[in-house]
Backbone as a ProteinNet text record, in pm:
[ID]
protein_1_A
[PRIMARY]
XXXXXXXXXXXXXXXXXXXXXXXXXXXXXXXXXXXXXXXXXXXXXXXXXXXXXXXXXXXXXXXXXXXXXXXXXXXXXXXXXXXXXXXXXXXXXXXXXXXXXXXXXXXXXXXXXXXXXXXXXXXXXXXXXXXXXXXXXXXXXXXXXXXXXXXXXXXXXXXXXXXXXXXXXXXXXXXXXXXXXXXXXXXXXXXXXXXXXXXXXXXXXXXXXXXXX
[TERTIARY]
9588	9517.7	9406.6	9351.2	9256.3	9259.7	9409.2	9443.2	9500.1	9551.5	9595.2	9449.7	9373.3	9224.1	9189.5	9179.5	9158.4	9206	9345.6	9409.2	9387.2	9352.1	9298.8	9208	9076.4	8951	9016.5	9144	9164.7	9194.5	9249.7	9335.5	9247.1	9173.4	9016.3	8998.3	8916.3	8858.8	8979	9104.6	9154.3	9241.8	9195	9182.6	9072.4	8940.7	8795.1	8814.5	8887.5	8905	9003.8	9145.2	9210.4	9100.5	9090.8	8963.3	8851.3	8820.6	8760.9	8809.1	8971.3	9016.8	9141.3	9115.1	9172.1	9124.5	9199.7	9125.8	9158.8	9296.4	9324.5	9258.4	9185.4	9107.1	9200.5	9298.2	9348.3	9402.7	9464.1	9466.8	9353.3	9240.8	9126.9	9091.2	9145	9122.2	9202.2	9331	9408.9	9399.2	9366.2	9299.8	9169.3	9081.3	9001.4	9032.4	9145.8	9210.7	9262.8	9364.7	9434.3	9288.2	9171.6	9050.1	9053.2	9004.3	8936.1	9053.2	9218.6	9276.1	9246.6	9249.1	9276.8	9071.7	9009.1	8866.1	8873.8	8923.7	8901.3	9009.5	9143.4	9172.8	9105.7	9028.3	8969.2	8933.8	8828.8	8783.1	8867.4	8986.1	9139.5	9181.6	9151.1	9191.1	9108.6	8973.7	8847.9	8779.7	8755.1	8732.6	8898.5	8811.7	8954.1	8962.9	8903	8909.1	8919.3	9038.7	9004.5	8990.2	8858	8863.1	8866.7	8853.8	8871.9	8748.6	8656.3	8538.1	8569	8604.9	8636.8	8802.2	8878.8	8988.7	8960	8873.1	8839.4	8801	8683.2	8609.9	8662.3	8802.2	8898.5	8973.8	9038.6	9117.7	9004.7	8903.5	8843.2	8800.7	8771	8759.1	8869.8	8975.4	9125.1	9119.8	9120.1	9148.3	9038.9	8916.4	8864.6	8867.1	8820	8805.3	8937.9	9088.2	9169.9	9251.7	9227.7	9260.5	9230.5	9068.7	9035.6	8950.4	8891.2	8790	8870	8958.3	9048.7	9112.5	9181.7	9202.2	9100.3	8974.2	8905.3	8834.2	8859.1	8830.4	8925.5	9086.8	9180.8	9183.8	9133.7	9118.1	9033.8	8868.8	8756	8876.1	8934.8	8984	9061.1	9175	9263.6	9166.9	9052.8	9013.6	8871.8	8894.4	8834.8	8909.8	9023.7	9157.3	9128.6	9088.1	9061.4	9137.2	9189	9305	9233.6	9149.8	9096.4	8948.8	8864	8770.7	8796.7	8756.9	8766	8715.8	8587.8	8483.1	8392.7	8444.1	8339.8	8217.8	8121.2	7988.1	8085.5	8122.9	8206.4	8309.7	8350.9	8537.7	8594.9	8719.9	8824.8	8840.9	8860	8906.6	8752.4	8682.4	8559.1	8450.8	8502.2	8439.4	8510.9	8651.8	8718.8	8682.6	8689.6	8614.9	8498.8	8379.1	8271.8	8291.1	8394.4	8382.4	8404.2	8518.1	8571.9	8482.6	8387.7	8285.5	8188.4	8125.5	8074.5	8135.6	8212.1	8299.4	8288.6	8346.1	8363.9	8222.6	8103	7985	7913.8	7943.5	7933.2	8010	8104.7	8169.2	8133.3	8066	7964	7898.9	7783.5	7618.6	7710.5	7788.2	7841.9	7864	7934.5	7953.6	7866	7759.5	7631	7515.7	7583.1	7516.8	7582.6	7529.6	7610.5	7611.8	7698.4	7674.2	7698.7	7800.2	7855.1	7901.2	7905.9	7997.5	8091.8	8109	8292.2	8377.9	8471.5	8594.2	8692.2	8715.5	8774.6	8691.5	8560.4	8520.5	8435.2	8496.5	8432.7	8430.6	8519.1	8521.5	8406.7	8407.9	8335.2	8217.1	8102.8	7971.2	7978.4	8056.2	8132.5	8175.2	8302.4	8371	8273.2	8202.4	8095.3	8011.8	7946.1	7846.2	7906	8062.9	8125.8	8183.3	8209.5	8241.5	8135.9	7987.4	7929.2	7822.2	7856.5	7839.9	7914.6	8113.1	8165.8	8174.5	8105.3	8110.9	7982.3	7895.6	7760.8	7793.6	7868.8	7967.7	7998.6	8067.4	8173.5	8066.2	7958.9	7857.1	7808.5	7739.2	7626.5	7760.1	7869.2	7906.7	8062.8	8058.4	8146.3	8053.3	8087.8	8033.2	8098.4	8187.1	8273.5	8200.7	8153.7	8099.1	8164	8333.3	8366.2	8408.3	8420.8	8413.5	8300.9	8201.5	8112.5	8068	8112.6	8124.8	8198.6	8335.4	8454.4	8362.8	8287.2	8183.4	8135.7	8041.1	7956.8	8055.1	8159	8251.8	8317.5	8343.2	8350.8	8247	8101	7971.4	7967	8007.2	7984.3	8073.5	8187.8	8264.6	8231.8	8173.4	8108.3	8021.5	7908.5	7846	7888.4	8020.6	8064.6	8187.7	8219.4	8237.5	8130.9	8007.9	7898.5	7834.2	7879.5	7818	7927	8060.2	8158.8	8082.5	7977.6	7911.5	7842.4	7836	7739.9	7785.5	7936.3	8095.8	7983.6	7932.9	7909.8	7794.6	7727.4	7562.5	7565.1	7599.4	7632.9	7667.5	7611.5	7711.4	7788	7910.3	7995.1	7926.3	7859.1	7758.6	7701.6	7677	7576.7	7697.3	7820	7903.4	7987.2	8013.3	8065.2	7939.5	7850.9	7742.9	7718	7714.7	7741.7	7887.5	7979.3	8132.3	8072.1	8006.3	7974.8	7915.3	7806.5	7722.9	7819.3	7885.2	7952.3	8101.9	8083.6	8198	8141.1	7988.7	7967.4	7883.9	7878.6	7824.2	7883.2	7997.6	8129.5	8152.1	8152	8179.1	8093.8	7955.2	7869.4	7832.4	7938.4	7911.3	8004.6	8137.5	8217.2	8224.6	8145.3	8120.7	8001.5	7895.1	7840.4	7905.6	7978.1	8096.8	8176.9	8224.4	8240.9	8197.8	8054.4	7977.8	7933.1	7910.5	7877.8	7996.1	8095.2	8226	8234.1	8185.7	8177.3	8108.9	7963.3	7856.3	7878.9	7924.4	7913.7	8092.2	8187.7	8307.4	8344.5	8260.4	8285.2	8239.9	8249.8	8218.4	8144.8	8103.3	8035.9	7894.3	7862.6	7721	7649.4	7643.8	7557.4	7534.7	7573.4	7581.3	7446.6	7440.7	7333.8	7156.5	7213.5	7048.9	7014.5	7091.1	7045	6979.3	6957.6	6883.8	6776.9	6709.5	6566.5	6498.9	6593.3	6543.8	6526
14077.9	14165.6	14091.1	14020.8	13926.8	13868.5	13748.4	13725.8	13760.4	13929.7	13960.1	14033.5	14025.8	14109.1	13973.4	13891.1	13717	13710.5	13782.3	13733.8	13793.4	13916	14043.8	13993.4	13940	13865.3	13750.7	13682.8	13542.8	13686.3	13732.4	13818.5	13864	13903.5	13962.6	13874.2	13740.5	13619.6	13577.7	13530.9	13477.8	13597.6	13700.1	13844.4	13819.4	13719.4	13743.1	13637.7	13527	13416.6	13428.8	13550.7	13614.9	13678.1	13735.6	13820	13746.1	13661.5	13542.7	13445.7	13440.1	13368.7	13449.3	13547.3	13632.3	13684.4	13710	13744.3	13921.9	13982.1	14117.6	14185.9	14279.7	14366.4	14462.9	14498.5	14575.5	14514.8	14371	14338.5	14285.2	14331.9	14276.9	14429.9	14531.6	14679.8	14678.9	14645.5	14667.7	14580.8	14448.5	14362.8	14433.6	14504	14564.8	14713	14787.7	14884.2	14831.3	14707.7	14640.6	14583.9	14552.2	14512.4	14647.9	14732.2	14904.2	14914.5	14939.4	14964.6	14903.1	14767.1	14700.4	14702.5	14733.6	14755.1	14891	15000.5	15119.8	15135.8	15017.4	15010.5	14944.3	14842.6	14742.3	14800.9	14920.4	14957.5	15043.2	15077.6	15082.1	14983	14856.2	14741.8	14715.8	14706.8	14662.7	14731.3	14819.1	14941.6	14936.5	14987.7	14943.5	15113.8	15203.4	15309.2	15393.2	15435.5	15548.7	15699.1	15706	15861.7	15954.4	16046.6	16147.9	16120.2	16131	16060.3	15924.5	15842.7	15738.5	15707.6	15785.9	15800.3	15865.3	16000	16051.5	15955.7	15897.5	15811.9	15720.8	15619.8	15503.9	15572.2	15698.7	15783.5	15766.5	15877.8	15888.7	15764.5	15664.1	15493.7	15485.1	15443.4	15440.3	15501	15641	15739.5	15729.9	15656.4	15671.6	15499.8	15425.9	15270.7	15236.7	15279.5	15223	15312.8	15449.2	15494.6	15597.9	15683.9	15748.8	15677.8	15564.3	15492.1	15403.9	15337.7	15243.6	15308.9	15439.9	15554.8	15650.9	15600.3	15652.8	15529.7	15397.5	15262.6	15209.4	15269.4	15261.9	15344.5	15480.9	15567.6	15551.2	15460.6	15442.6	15295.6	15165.3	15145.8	15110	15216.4	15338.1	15387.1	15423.4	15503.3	15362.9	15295.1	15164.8	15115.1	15139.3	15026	14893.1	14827.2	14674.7	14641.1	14513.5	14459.2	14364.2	14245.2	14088.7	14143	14018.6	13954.4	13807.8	13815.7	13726.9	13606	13599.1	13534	13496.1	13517.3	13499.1	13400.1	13398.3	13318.2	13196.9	13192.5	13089.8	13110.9	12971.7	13034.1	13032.1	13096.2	13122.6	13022	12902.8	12829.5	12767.3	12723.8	12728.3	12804.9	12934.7	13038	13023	13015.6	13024.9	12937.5	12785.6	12667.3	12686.5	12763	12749	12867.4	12980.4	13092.9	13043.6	12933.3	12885.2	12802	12724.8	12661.1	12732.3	12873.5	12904.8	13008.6	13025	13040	12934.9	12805.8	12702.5	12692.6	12734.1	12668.9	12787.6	12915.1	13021.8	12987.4	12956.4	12953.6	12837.6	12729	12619.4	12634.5	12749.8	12728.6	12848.6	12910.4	13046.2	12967.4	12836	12732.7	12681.9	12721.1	12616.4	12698.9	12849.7	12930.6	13024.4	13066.8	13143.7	13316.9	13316.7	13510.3	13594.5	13597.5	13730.8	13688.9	13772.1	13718.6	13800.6	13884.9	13938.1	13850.7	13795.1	13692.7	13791	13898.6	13997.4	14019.4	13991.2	13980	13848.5	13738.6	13593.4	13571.7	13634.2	13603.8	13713.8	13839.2	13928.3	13884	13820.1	13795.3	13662.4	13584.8	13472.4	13539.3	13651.2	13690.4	13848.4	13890.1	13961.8	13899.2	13814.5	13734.3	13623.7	13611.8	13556.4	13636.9	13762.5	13875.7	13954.3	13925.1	13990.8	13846.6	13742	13630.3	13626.1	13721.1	13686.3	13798.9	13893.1	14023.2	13965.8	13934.7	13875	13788.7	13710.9	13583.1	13705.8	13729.4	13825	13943.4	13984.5	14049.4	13980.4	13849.3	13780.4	13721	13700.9	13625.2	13655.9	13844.6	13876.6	13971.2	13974.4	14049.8	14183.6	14194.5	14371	14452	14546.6	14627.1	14703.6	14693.3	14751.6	14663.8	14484.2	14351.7	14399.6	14426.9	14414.4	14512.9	14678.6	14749.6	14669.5	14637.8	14553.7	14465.4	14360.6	14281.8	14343.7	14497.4	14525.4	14624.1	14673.3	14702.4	14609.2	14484.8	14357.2	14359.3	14349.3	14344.9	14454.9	14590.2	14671.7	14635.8	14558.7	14551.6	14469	14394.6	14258.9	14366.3	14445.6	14510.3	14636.9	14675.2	14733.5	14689.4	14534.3	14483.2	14399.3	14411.1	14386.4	14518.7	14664.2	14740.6	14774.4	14716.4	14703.2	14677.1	14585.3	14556.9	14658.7	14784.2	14883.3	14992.7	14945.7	15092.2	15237.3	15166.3	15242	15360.9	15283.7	15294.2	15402.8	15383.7	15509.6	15609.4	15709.4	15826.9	15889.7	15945.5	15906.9	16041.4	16116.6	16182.2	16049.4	15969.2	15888.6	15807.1	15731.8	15718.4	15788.5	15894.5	15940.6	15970.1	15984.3	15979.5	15887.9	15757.8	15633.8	15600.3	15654.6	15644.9	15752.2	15864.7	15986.1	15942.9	15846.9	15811	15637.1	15596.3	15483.5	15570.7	15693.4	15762.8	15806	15886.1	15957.4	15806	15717.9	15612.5	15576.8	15480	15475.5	15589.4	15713.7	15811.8	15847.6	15815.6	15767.8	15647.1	15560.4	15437.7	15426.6	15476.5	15498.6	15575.8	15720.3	15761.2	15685.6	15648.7	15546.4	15458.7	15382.3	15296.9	15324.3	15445.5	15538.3	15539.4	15589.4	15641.6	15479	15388	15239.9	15190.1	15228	15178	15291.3	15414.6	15486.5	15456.3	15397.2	15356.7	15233.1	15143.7	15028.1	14942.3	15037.7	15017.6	14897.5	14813.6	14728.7	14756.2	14707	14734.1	14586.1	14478.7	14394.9	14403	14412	14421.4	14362.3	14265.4	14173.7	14245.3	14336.2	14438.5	14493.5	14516.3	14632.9	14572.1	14460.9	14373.9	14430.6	14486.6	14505.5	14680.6	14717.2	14820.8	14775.4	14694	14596.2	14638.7	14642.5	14620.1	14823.2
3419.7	3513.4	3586.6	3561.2	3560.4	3678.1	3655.7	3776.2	3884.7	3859.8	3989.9	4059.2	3986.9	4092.5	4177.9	4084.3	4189.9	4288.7	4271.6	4391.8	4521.4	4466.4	4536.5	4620.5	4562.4	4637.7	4723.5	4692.8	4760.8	4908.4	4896.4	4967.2	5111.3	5002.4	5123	5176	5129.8	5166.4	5282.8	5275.9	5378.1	5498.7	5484.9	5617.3	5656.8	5593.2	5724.8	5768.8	5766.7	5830.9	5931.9	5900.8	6010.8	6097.8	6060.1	6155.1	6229.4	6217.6	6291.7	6328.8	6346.3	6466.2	6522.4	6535.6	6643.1	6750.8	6857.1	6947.3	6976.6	6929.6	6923.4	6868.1	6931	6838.8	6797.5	6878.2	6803.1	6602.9	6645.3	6494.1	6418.1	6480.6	6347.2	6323.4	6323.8	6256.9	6231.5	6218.2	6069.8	5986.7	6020.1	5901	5852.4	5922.5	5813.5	5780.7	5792.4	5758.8	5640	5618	5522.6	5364.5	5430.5	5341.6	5297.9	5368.5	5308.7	5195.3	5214.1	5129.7	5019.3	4994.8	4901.6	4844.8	4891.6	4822.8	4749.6	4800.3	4779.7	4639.4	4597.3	4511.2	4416.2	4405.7	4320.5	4254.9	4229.1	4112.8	4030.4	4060	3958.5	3872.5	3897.9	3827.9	3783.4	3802.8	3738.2	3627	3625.8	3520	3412.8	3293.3	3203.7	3159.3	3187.4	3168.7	3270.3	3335.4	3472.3	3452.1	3487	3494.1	3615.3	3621.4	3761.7	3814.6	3795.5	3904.6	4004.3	3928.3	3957.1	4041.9	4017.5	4083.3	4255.3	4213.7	4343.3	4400.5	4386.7	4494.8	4552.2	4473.6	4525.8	4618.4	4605	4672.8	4775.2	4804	4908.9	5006.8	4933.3	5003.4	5055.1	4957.4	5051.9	5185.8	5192.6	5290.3	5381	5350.9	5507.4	5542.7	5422.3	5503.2	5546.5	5475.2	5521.1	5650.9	5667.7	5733.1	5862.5	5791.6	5864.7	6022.1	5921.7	6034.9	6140	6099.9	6188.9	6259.6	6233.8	6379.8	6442.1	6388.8	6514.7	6605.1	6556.2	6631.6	6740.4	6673.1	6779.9	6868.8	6852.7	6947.2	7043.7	7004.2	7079	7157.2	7111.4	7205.7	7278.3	7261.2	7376.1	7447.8	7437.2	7543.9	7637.3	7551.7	7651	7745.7	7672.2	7759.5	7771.1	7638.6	7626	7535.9	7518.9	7461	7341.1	7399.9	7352	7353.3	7245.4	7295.4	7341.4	7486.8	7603.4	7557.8	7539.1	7582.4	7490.5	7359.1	7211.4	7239.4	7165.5	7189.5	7132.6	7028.9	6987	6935.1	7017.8	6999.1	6896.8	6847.2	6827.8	6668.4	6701.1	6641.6	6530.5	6637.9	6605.7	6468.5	6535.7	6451.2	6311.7	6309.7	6181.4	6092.1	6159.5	6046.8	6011.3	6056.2	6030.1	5952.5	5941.3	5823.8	5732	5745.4	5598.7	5549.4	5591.7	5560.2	5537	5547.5	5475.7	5376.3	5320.8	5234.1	5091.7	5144.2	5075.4	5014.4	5114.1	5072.8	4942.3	4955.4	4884.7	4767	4766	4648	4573	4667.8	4564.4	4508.8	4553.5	4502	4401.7	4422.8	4278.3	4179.1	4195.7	4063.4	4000.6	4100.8	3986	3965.9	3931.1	3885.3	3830.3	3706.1	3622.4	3690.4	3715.8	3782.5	3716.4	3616.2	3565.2	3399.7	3339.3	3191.6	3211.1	3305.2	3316.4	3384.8	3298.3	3303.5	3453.7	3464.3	3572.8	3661.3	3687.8	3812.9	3851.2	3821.6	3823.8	3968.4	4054.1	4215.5	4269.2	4235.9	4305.3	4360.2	4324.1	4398.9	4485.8	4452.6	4551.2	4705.2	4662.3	4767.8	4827.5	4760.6	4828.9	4896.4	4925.9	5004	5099.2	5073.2	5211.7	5284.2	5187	5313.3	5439.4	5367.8	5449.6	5543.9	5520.4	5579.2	5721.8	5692.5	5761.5	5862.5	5816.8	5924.5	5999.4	5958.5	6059.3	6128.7	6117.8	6204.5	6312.3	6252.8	6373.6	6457.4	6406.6	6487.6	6562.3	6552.9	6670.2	6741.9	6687	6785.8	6887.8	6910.1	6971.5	7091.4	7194	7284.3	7321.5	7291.5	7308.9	7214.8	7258.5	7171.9	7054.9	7079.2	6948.3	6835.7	6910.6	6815.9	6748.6	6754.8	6654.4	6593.5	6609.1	6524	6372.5	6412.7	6357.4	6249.8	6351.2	6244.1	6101.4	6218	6086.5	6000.9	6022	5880.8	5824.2	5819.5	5735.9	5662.4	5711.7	5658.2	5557.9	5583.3	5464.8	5332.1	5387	5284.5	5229.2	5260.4	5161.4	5046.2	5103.6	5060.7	4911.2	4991.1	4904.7	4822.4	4805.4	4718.4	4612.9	4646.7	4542	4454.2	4519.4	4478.5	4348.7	4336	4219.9	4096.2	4098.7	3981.3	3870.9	3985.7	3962.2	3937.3	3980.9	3961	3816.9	3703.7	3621.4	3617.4	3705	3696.3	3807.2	3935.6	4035.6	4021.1	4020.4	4007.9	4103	4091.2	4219.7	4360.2	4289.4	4441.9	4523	4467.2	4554.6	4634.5	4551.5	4588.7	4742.8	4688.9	4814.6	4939.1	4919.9	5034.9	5108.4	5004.1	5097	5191.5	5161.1	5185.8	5317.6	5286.9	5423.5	5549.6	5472.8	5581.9	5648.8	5570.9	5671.9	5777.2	5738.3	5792.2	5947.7	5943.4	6019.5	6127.1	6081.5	6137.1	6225.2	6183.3	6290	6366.1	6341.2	6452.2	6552.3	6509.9	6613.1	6746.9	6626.1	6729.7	6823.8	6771.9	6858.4	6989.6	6949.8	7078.4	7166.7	7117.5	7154.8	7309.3	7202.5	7259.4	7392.5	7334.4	7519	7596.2	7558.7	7689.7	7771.2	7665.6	7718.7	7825.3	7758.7	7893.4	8016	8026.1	8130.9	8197	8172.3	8199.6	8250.4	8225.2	8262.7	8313.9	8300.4	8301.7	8233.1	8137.4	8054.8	7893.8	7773.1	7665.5	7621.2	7743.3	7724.2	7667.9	7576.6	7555	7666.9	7696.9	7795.6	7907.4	7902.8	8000.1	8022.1	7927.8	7888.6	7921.7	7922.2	7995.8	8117.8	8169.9	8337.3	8307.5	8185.9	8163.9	8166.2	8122.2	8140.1	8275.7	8383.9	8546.2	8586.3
[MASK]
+++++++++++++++++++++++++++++++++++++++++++++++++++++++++++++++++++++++++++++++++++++++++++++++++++++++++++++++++++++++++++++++++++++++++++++++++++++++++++++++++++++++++++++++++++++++++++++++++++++++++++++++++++++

């Protein structure tokens, strides 16, 4: 079991390196549709005891990180009518080596420090802090405004693959509130997102400088 959760984390880890050298947004929301699933399962495999608290809340993760939120991101943009990010601060190829390099570099300083005495989650604080390394990559350095929604739900998932540690200690009210408030967030930003492309008939952030004048 052990090693198939590892693999789980390799799994995540090389979808944010997809996700930072792509240029389809439409396929970097199902790569993080494909992350949400496979997070919202982890604490099924990780916990050696499942109970109905704990079932609800993976269920409910499943159902919004992997599904509810990524059709309302495809919907925000369908109704952009944008395909790519064009024009990344840094490109493509670029961006990916420097994810995997800080990746590589995360998973150094994790070796020369003891993190956990659970043998089943020896990757988790490794692959939590390159996941949310790699959604901040993907925030400063995409200019479409719904690229970097995209960013910062990579970023939560980093987040909420560190909060695994704590699976016990949470009680799942607080749990699902946090799951509420990353729900009603995205549905904010998204409309957001709209009104920015009505407004500006682009979803370029850079846009938005000429509010200054």
């Amino acid at each position: 079991m052990n090693e198939f959760i590892n693999v789980l984390f390799v799994i995540i880890l090389i979808l944010n390196l997809f996700a930072l050298g792509n240029s389809r947004i439409l396929t970097i929301i199902r790569i993080v549709a494909l992350q949400g699933i496979i997070l919202g399962a982890l604490p099924l495999f990780i916990e050696h005891h499942i109970t109905i608290p704990l079932l609800i809340s993976s269920v409910a993760a499943i159902i919004l990180k992997g599904f509810v939120i990524p059709l309302i991101m495809m919907k925000a943009l369908r109704d952009a009518q944008i395909k790519r990010e064009v024009e990344p601060l840094i490109g493509l190829l670029p961006s990916t080596i420097f994810g995997g390099l800080v990746t590589a570099l995360v998973f150094f300083i994790s070796s020369q420090v003891e993190t956990t005495n659970q043998p089943e989650v020896s990757l988790l604080i490794p692959t939590s802090f390159a996941t949310i390394l790699i959604g901040f990559i993907l925030l400063i350095t995409r200019y479409k405004a719904i690229s970097q929604v995209l960013g910062y739900l990579v970023l939560e998932n980093g987040i909420y693959i560190f909060s695994l540690l704590l699976i016990e200690a949470i009680p799942m009210v607080v749990e699902m509130g946090m799951l509420l408030d990353l729900f009603v967030s995205i549905f904010i930003i998204s409309i957001i997102t709209n009104h920015i492309n009505k407004a500006f008939s682009s979803l370029d952030t850079r846009n938005l400088s000429s509010l200054k004048e």
